[in-house]
MARKE-58132 format. One record per residue (C-alpha): z, x, y; residue in three letters. Coordinates in steps of 0.2 Angstrom, whole numbers, plus 5000, padded with zeros to 4 digits. Example, Ala and Ser with C-alpha at 12.3 -4.5 7.8 and 13.67 -1.06 7.14 Angstrom:
BEGIN
503950624978ala
503650684995ser
! end
This chain:
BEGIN
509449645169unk
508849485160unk
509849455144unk
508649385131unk
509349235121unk
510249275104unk
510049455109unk
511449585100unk
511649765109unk
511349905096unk
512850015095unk
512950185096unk
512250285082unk
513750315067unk
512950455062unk
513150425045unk
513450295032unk
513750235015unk
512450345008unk
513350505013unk
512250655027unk
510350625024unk
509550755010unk
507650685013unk
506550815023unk
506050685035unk
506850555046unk
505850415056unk
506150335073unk
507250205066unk
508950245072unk
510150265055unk
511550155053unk
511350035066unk
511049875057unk
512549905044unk
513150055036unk
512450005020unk
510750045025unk
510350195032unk
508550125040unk
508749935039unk
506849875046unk
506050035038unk
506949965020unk
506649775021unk
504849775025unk
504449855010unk
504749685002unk
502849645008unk
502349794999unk
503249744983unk
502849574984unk
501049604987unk
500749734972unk
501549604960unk
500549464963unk
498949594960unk
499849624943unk
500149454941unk
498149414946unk
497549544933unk
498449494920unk
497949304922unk
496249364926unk
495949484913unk
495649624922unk
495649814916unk
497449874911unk
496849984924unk
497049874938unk
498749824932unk
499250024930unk
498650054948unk
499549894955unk
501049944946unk
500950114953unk
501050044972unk
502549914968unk
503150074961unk
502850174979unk
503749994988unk
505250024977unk
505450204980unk
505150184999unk
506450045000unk
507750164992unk
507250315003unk
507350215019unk
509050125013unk
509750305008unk
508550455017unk
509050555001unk
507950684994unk
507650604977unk
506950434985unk
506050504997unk
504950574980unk
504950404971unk
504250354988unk
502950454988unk
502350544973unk
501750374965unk
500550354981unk
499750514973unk
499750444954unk
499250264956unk
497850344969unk
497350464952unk
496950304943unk
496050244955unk
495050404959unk
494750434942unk
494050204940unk
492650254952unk
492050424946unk
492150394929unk
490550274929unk
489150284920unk
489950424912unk
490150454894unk
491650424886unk
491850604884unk
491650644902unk
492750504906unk
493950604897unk
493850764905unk
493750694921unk
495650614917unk
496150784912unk
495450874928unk
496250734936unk
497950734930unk
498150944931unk
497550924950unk
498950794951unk
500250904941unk
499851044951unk
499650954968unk
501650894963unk
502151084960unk
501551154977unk
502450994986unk
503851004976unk
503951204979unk
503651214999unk
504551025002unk
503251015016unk
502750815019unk
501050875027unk
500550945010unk
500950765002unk
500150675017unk
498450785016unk
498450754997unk
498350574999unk
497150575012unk
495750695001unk
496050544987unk
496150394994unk
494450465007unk
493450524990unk
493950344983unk
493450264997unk
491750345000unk
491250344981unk
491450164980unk
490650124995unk
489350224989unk
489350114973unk
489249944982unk
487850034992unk
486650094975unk
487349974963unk
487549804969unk
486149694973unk
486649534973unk
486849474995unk
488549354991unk
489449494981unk
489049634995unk
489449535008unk
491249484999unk
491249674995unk
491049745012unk
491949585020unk
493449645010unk
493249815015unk
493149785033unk
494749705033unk
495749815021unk
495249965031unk
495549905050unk
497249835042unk
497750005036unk
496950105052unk
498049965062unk
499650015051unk
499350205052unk
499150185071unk
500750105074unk
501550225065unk
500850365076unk
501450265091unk
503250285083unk
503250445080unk
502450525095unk
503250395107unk
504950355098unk
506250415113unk
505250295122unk
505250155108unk
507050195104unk
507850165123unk
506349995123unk
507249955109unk
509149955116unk
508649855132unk
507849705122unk
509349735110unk
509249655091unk
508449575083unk
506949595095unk
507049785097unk
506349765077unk
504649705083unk
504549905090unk
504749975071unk
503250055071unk
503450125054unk
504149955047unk
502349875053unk
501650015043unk
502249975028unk
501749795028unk
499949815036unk
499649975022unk
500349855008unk
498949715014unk
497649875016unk
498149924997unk
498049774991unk
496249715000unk
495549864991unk
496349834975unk
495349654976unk
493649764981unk
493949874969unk
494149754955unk
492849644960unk
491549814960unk
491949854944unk
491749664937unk
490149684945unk
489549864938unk
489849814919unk
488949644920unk
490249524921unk
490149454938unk
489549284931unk
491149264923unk
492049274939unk
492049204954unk
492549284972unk
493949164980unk
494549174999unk
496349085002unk
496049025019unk
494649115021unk
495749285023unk
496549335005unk
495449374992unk
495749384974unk
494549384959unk
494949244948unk
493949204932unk
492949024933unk
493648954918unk
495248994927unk
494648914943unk
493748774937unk
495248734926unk
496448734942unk
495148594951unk
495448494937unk
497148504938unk
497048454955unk
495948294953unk
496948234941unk
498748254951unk
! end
């Protein structure tokens, strides 16, 4: 068998580490412990970073941008979900593995309630929250009651679809202007195929992880972490997250007349954010006088 260059042979599987017997109802294809012992799933923990990383230059954006505080709560809510994941995956206990996932529900709750509270009178808006909010509370009981991930998983799906669908539907009824749609559903494109891409890589790791896993010890490390399924996951979701978030914001710019203030802006013609032009005009000057 050809040895690969720089390649290191996983050891056998401690069983256990610093973090004491796993407590978390589920555990991934990652083998734990192999990396060190201070990290239960090492790939599975660092590749969170993209998620973290990604949600805090959204932040960042929308605070520079002024954006609606509730693009920063919905951004925050997603760093939050890469922080959480990052301490379940390093420890597989029970009470990361909730930080992990419950904010995927909450942040997805602000964003639910961005798209269907439009056109809606502030009273309305209001109830809608609190409709909102008790589905989410109760949503939380039942998962924290049967501690069955499918119930979390298929809660998540129902939101982030209904978000999805009713702001699509927006972009269809609501926006008229050729450039902003074609930003819109550009944006869409790619978030979407991005996040379809991670969720099917992650499939692939779990329904064909005895395979990955013994892939994985004849390569040896580092290159058996290119066959982390779930760690690709969590990066591709984090770019799929934040391409929406961009869509999102630049819909609702759109929907309460203020698109002429911003302008749509493409970093290399693949990342999107929505800078104000007095912002952008600003940074060209900048430039032409450096």
């Amino acid at each position: 068998m050809v040895q690969l260059p720089f390649a290191h042979p996983y050891p056998a599987p401690p069983g256990s580490g610093f973090w004491g017997p796993r407590t978390s109802t589920i555990d991934w294809c990652e083998e734990n412990y192999v990396v060190t012992p201070y990290v239960a799933e090492a790939i599975n923990t660092v590749t969170n970073g993209a998620f973290v990383a990604l949600a805090v230059y959204a932040i960042v954006n929308a605070v520079q941008q002024k954006h609606e505080r509730r693009f920063i709560l919905t951004a925050f809510g997603f760093a939050l979900v890469g922080v959480g994941s990052w301490l379940f995956h390093m420890t597989l206990q029970y009470e990361y593995q909730l930080l992990d996932e419950l904010p995927m529900i909450y942040a997805t709750c602000i964003a639910t309630w961005s798209v269907f509270s439009y056109a809606r009178a502030k009273k309305d808006a209001i109830l809608l929250a609190i409709y909102i909010f008790l589905g989410a509370a109760i949503l939380t009981a039942v998962y924290l009651y049967f501690k069955d991930p499918t119930i979390h998983q298929a809660g998540y799906a129902v939101l982030t679809g209904a978000v999805l669908f009713r702001s699509m539907y927006l972009t269809i009824t609501k926006i008229d202007d050729p450039a902003a749609r074609r930003n819109m559903w550009k944006t869409v494109i790619i978030g979407v195929s991005t996040f379809l891409s991670g969720y099917g890589l992650w499939m692939i790791d779990i329904h064909f992880c005895s395979s990955l896993r013994a892939a994985r010890r004849v390569v040896g490390m580092p290159y058996g972490f290119i066959l982390e399924g779930h760690g690709w996951w969590h990066i591709l979701t984090g770019l799929g997250v934040y391409y929406y978030l961009v869509f999102l914001e630049y819909l609702r710019v759109c929907l309460i007349g203020k698109a002429d203030d911003y302008v749509y802006v493409w970093e290399r013609g693949i990342f999107p954010h929505v800078d104000l032009k007095s912002s952008v005009e600003r940074s060209k000057n900048a430039k032409k006088n450096n």
